[in-house]
Each structure stands twice: as structure tokens, then as C-alpha cells.
N, CA, C and O atoms as a MOPAC input file, in Angstrom:
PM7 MOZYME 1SCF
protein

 N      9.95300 1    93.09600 1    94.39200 1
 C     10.21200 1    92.53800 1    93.08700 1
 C     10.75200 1    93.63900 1    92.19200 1
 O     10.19400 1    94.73100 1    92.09000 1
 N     11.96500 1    93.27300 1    91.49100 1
 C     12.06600 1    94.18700 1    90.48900 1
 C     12.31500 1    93.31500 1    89.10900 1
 O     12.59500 1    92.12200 1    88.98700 1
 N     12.07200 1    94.54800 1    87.91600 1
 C     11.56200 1    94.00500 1    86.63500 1
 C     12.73200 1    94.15400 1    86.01600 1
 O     13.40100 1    95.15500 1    86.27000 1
 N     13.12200 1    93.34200 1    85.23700 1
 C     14.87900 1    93.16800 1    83.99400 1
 C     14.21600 1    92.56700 1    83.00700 1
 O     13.18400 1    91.90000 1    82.92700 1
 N     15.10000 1    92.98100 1    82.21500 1
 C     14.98700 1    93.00200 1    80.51700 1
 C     16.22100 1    91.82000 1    80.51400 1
 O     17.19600 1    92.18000 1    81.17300 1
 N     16.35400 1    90.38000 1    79.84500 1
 C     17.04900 1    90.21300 1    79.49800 1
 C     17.32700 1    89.16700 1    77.51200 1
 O     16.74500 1    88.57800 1    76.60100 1
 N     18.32800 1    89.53300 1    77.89600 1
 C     17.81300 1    89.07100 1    75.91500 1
 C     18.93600 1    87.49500 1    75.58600 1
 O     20.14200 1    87.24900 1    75.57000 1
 N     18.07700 1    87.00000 1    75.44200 1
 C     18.31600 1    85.64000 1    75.06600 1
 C     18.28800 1    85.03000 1    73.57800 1
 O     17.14800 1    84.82200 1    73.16500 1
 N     19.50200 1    84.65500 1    72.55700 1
 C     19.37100 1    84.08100 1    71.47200 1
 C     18.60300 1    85.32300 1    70.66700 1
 O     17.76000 1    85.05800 1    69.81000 1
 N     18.96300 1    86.73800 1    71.01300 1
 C     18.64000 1    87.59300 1    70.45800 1
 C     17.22700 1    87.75900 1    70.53900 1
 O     16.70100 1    88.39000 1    69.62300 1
 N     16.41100 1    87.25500 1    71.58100 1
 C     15.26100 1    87.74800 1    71.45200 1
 C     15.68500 1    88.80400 1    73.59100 1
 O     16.57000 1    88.55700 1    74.41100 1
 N     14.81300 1    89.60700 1    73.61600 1
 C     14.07400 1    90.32500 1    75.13000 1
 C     13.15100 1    89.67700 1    75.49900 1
 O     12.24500 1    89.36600 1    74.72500 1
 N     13.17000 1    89.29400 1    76.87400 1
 C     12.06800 1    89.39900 1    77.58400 1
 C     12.59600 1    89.71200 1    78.72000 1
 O     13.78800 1    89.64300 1    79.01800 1
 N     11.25500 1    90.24500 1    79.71000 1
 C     10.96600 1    90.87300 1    80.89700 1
 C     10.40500 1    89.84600 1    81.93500 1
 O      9.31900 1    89.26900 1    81.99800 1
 N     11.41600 1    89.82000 1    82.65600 1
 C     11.58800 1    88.84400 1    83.93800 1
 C     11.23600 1    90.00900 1    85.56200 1
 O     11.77500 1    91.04300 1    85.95600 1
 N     10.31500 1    89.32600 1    85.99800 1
 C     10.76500 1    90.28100 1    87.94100 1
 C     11.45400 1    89.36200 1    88.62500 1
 O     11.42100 1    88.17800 1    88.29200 1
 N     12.06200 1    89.74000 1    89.52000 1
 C     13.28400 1    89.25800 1    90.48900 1
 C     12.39100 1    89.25200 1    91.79500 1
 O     11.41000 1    89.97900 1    91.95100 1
 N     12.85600 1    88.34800 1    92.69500 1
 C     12.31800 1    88.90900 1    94.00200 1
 C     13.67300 1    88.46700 1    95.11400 1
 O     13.97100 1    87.27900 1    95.24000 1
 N     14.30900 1    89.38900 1    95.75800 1
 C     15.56300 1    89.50100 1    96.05300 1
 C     15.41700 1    88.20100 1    97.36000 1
 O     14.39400 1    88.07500 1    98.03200 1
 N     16.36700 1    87.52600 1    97.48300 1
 C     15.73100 1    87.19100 1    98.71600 1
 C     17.43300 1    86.36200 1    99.49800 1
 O     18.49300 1    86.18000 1    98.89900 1
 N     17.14200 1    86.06600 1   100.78600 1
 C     18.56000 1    86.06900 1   101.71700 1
 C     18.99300 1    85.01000 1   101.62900 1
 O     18.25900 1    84.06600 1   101.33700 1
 N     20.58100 1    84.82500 1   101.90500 1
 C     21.31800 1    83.54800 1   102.06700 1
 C     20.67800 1    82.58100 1   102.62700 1
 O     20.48200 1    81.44100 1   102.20600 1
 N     20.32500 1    83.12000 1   103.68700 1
 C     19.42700 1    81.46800 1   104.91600 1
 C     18.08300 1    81.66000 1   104.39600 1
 O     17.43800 1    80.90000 1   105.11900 1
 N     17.27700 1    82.18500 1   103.61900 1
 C     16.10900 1    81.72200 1   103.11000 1
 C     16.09400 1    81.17500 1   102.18600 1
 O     15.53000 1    80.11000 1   102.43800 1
 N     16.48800 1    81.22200 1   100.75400 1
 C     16.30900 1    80.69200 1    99.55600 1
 C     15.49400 1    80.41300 1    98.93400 1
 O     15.70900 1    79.85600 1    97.85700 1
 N     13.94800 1    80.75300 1    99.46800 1
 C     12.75200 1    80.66500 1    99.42800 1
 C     12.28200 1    81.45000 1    98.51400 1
 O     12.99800 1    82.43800 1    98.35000 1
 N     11.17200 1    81.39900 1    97.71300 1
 C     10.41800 1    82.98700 1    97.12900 1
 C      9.19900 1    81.79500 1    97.02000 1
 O      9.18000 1    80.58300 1    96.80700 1
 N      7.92900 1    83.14400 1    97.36700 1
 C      6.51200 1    81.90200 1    97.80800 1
 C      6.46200 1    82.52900 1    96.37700 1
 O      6.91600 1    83.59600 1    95.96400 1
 N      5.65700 1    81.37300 1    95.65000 1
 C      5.17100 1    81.45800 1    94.54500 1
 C      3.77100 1    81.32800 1    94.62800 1
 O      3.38900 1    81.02200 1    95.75800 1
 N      2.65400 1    81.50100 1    93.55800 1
 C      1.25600 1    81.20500 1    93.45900 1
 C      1.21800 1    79.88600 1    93.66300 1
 O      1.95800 1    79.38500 1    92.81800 1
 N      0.59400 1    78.79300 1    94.55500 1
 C     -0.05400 1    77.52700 1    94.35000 1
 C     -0.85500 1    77.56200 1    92.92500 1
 O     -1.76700 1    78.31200 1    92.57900 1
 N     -0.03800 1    76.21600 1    92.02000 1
 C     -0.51600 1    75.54300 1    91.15400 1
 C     -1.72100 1    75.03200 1    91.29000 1
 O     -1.57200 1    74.19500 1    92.18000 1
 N     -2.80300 1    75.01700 1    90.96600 1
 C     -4.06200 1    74.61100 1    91.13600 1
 C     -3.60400 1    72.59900 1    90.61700 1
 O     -3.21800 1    72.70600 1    89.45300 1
 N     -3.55100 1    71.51700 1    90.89700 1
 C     -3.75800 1    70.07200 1    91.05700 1
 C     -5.16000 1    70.20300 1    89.98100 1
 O     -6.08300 1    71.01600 1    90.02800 1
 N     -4.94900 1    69.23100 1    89.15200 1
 C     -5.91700 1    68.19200 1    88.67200 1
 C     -6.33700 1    67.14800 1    89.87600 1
 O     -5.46900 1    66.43600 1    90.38200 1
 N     -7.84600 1    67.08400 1    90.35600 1
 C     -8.09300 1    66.09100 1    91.20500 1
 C     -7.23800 1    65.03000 1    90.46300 1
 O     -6.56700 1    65.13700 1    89.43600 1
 N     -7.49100 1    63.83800 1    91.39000 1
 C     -6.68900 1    62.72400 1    91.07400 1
 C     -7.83700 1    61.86000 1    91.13900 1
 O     -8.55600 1    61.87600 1    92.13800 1
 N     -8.08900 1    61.04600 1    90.08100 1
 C     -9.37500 1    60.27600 1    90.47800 1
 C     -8.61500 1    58.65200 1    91.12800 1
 O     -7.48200 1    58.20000 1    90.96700 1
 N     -9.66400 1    58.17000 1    91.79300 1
 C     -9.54700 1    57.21500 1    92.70600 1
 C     -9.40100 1    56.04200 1    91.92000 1
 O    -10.06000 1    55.77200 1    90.91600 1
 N     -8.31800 1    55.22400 1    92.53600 1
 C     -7.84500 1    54.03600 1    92.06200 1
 C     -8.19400 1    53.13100 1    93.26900 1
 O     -7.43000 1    53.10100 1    94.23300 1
 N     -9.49600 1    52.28400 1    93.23900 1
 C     -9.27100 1    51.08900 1    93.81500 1
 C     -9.33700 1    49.98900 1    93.20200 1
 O    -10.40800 1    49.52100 1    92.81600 1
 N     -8.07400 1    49.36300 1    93.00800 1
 C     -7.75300 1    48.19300 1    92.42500 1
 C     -6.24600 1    48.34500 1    91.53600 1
 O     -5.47600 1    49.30600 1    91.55200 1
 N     -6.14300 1    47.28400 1    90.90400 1
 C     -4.55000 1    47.49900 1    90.27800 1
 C     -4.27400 1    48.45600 1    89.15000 1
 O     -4.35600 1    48.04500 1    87.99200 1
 N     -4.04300 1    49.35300 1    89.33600 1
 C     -3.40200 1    50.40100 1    87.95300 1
 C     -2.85600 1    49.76900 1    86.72900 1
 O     -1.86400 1    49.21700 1    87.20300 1
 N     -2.85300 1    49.54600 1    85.72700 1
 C     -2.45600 1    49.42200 1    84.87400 1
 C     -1.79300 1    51.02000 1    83.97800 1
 O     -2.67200 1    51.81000 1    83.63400 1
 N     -0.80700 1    51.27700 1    83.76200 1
 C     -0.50300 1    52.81000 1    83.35500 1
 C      0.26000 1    52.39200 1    82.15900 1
 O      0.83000 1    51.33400 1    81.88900 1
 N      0.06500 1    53.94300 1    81.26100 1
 C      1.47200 1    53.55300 1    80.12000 1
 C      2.40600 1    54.03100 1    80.23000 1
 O      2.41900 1    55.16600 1    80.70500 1
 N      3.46700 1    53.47500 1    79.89500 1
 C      5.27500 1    53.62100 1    79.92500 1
 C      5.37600 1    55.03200 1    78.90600 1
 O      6.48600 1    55.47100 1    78.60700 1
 N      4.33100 1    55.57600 1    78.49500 1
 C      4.93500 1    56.50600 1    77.22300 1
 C      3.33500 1    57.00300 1    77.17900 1
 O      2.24100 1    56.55900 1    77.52600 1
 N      4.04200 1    58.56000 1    76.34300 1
 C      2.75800 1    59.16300 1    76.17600 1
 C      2.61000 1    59.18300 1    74.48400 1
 O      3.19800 1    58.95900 1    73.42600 1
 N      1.89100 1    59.44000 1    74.83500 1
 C      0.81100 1    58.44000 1    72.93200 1
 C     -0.58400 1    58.94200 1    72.86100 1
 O     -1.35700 1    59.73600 1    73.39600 1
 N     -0.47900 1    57.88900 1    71.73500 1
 C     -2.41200 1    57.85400 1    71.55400 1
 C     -2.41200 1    56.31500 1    71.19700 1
 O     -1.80700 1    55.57600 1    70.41900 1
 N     -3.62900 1    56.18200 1    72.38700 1
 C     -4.56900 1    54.69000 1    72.00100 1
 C     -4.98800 1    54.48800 1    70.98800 1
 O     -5.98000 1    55.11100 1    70.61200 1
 N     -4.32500 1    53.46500 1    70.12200 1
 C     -4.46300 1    52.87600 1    68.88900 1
 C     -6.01700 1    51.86300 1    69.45800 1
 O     -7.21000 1    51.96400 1    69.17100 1
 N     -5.55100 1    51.29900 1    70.00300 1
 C     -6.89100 1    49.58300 1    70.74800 1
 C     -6.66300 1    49.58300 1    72.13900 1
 O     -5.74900 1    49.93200 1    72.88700 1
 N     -7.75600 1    49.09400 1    72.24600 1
 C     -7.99300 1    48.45300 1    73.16200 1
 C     -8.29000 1    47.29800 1    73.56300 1
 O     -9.45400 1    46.96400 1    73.34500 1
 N     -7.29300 1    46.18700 1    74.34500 1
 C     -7.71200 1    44.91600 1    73.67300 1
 C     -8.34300 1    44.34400 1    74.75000 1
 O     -8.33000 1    43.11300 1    74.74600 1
 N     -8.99800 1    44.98900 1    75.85100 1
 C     -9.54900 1    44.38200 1    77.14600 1
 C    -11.36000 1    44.43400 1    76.78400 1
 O    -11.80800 1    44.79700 1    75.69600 1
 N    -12.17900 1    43.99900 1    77.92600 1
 C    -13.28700 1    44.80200 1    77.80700 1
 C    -13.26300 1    44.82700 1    79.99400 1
 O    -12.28100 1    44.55700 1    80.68600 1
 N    -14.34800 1    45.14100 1    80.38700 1
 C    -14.72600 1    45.15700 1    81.14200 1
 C    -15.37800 1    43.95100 1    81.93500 1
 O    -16.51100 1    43.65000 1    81.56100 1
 N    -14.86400 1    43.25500 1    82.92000 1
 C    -15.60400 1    41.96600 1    83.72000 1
 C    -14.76200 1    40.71300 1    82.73600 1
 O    -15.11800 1    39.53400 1    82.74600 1
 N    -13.76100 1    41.17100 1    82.03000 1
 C    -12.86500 1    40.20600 1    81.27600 1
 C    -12.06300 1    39.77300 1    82.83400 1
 O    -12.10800 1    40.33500 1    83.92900 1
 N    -11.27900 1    38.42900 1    82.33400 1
 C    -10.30600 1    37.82900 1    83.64100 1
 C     -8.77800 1    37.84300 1    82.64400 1
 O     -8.62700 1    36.98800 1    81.77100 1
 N     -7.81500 1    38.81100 1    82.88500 1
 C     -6.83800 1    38.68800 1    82.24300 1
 C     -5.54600 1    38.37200 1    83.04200 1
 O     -5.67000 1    38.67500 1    84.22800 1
 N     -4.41800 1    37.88100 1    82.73800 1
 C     -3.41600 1    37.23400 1    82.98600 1
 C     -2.44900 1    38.56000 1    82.79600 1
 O     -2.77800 1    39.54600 1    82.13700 1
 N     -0.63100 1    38.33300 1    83.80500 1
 C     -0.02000 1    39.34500 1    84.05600 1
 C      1.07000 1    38.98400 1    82.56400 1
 O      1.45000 1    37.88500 1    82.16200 1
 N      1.28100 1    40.01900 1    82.13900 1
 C      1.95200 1    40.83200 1    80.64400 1
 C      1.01800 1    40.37000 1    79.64800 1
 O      1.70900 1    39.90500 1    78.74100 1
 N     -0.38500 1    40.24800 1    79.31400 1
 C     -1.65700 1    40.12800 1    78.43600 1
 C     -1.90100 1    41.77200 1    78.44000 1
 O     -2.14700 1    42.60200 1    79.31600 1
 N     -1.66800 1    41.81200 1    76.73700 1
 C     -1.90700 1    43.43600 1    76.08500 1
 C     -2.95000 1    43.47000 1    76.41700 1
 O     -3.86800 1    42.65000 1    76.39900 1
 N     -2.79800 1    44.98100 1    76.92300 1
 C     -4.05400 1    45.68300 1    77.14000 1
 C     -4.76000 1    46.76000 1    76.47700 1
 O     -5.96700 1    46.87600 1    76.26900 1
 N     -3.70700 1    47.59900 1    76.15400 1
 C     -4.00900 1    48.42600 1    75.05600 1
 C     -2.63600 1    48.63800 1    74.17100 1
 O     -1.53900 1    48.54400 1    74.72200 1
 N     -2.72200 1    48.84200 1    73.19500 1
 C     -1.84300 1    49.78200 1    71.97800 1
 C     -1.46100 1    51.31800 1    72.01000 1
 O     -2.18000 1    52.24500 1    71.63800 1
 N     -0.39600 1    51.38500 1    72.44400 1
 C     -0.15900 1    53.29800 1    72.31400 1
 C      0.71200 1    53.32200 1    71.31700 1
 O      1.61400 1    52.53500 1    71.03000 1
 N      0.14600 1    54.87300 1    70.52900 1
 C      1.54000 1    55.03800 1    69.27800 1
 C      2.28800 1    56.32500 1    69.90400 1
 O      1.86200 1    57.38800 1    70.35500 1
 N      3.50600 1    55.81400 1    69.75100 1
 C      4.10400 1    56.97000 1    70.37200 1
 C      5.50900 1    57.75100 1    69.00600 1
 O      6.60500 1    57.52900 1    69.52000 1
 N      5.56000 1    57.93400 1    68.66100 1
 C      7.04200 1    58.33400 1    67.45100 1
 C      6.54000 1    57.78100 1    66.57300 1
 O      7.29200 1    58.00600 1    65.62600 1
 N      5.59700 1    57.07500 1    66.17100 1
 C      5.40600 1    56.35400 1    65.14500 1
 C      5.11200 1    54.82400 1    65.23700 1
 O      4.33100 1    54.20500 1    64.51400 1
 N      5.79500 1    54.37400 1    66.14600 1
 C      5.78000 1    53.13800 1    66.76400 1
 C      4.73800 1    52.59100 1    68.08500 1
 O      4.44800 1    53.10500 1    69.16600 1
 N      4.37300 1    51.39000 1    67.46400 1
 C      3.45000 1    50.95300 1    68.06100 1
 C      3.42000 1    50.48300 1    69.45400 1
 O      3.62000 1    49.27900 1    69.29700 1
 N      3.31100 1    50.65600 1    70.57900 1
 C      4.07000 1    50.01000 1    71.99500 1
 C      2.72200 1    49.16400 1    72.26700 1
 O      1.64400 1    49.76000 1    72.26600 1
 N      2.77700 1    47.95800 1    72.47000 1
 C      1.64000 1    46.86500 1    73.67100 1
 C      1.96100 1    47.22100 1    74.95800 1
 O      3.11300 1    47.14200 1    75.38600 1
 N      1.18200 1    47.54300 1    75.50100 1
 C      0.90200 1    47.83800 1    76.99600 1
 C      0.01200 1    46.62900 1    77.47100 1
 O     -1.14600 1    46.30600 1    77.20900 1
 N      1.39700 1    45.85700 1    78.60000 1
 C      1.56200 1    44.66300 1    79.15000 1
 C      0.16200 1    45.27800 1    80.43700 1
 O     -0.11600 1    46.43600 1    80.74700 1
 N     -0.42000 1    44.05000 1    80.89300 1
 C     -1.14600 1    43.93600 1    81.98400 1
 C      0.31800 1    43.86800 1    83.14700 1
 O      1.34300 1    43.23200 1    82.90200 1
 N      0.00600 1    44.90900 1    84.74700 1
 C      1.55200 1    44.37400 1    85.37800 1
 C      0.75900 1    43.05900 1    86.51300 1
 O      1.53800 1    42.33900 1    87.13800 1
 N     -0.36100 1    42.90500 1    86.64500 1
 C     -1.04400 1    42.06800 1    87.19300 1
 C     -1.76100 1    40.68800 1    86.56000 1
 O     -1.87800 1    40.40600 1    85.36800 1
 N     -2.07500 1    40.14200 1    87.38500 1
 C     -3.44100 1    39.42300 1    87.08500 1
 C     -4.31600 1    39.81000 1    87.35400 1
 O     -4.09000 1    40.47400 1    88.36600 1
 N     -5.71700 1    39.88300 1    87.01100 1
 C     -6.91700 1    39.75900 1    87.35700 1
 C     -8.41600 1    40.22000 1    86.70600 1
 O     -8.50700 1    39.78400 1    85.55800 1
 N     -9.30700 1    40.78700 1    87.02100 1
 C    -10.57300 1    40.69900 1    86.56300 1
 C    -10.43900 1    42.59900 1    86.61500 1
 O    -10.06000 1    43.34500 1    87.51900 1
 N    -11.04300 1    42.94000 1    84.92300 1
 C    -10.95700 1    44.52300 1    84.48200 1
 C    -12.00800 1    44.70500 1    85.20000 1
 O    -12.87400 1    43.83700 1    85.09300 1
 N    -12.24900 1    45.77200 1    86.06600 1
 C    -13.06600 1    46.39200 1    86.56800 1
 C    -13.03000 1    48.03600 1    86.11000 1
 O    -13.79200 1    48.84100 1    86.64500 1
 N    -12.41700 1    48.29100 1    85.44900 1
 C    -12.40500 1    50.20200 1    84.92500 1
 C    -11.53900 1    49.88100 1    83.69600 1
 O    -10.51100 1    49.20500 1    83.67300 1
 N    -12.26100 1    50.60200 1    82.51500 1
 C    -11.29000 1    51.09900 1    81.39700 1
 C    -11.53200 1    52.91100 1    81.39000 1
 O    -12.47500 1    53.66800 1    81.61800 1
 N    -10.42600 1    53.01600 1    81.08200 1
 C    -10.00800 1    54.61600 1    81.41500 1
 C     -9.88800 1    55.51400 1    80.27000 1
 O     -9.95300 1    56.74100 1    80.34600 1
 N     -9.71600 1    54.86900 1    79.25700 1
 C     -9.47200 1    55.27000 1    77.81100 1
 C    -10.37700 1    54.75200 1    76.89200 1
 O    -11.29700 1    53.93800 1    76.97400 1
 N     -9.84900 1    55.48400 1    75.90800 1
 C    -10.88100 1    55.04300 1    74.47300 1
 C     -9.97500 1    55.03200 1    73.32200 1
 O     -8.91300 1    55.65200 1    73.25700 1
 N    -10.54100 1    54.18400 1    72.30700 1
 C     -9.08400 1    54.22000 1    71.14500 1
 C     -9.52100 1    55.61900 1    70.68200 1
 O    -10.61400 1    56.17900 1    70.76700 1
 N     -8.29500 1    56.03700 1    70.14500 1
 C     -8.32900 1    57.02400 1    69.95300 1
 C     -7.57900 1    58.89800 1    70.63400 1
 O     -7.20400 1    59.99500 1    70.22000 1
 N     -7.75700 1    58.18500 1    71.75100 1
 C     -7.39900 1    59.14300 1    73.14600 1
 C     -6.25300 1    59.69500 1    73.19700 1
 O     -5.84600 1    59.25200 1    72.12300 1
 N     -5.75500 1    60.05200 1    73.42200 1
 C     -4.30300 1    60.99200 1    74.08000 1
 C     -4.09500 1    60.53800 1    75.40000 1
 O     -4.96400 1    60.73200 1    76.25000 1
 N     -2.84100 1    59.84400 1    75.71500 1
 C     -2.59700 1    59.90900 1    76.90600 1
 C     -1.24900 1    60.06400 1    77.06000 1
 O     -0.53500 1    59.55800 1    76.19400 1
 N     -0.62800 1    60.78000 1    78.17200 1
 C      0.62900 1    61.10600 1    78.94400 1
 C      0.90900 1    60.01000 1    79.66500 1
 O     -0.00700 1    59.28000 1    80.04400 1
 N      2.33900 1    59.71800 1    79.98400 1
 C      3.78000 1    59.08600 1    80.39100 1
 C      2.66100 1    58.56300 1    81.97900 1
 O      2.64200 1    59.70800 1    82.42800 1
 N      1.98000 1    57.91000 1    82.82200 1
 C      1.99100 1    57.14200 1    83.56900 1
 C      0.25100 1    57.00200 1    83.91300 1
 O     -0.19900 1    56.45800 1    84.92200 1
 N     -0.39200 1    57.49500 1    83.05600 1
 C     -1.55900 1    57.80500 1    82.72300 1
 C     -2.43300 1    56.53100 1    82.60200 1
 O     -2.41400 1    55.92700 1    81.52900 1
 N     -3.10200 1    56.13500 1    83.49600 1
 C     -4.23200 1    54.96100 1    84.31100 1
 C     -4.92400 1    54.34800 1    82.92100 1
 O     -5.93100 1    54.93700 1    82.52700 1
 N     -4.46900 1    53.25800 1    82.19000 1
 C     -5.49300 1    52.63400 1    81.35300 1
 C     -6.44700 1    51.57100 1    81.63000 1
 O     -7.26500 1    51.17600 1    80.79900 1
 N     -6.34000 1    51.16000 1    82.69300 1
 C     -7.13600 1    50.24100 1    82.91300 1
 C     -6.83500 1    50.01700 1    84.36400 1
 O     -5.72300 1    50.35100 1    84.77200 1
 N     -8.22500 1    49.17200 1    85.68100 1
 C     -7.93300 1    48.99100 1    86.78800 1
 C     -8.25600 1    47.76300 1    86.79400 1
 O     -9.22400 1    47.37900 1    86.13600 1
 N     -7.53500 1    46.95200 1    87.51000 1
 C     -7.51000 1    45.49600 1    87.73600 1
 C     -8.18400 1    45.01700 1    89.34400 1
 O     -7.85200 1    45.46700 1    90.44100 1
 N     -9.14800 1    44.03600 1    89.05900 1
 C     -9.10100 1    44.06400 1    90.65700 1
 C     -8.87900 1    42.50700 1    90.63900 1
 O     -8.75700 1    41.88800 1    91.69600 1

């Protein structure tokens, strides 16, 4: 590895290089440590956008129908309904109003 200075939009920083060959193209990097993934059995319900849970309009052991809001995310300012993509009976809510959630992020499981 070697270390360069390079200056960008008038600022420096210090970059290392690690030289490496035509037919490899490779450089091993550190493994990213994964967030477990918690277990989904039953239908995902996720949001299209990352936000914060305004409501929640399900409860738990409810029987809901496919595009029946499920929760409210605000995302820019604007309010998005987050459609059920199934039918069926809530068995997991994943969120809380209030919450923060990212672009495909599990609000509810349907079974």
C-alpha cells in the first residue's frame, strides 16, 4: 500500500493505494460486519421510502385486505400511506409511530 495526498475542491486528503494486476482487479478489503437480519415468517409488508412513522393504522390479530393502509411515513414533508401488498391476518408490527425507518424496511408481517 502506498499513501497520496490528493486535493479535491480545494480541500487534501490522504488516500493508500494498493497496486494491484491487470488479471486480478481485486484488492481484499475488511469484511463489513451485516446487521443480523431478523426472520420473516409470513408476508412482509415494507416501505417504498425512508421516513418516519407518522401511524399506525393496523393492530395485531387484525384481518386486513390487499392495498388497506397500514402505516403513514413522512418522508420530504409529505405524507405517503403504506398499502398492505397482501391479504391477511397481522401477526408482527415492526414499528412504532414515531420511528425512523429506511427505503425497504419490514413494517408489518402478514400471515
Amino acid at each position: 500500500m502506498k499513501k497520496y495526498k490528493v486535493k479535491v475542491n480545494g480541500r487534501v486528503f490522504e488516500v493508500e493505494l494498493e497496486a494491484v494486476t491487470e488479471s486480478d482487479g481485486h484488492i481484499d478489503a475488511p469484511a463489513a460486519e451485516a446487521a443480523p437480519a431478523a426472520a420473516v415468517n409470513g408476508t412482509p409488508v415494507v416501505t417504498p421510502i425512508a421516513g418516519k412513522v407518522l401511524d399506525v393504522k393496523v393492530k395485531i390479530g387484525e384481518y386486513i385486505k390487499k392495498g388497506q393502509t397500514v402505516a403513514v411515513v413522512e418522508a420530504m414533508k409529505l405524507e405517503n400511506e403504506v398499502p398492505a401488498t397482501a391479504e391477511g391476518k397481522v401477526v408482527d408490527i415492526r414499528v412504532t409511530k414515531g420511528a425512523a425507518v429506511n427505503n425497504q424496511d419490514v413494517l408489518v408481517v402478514l400471515a
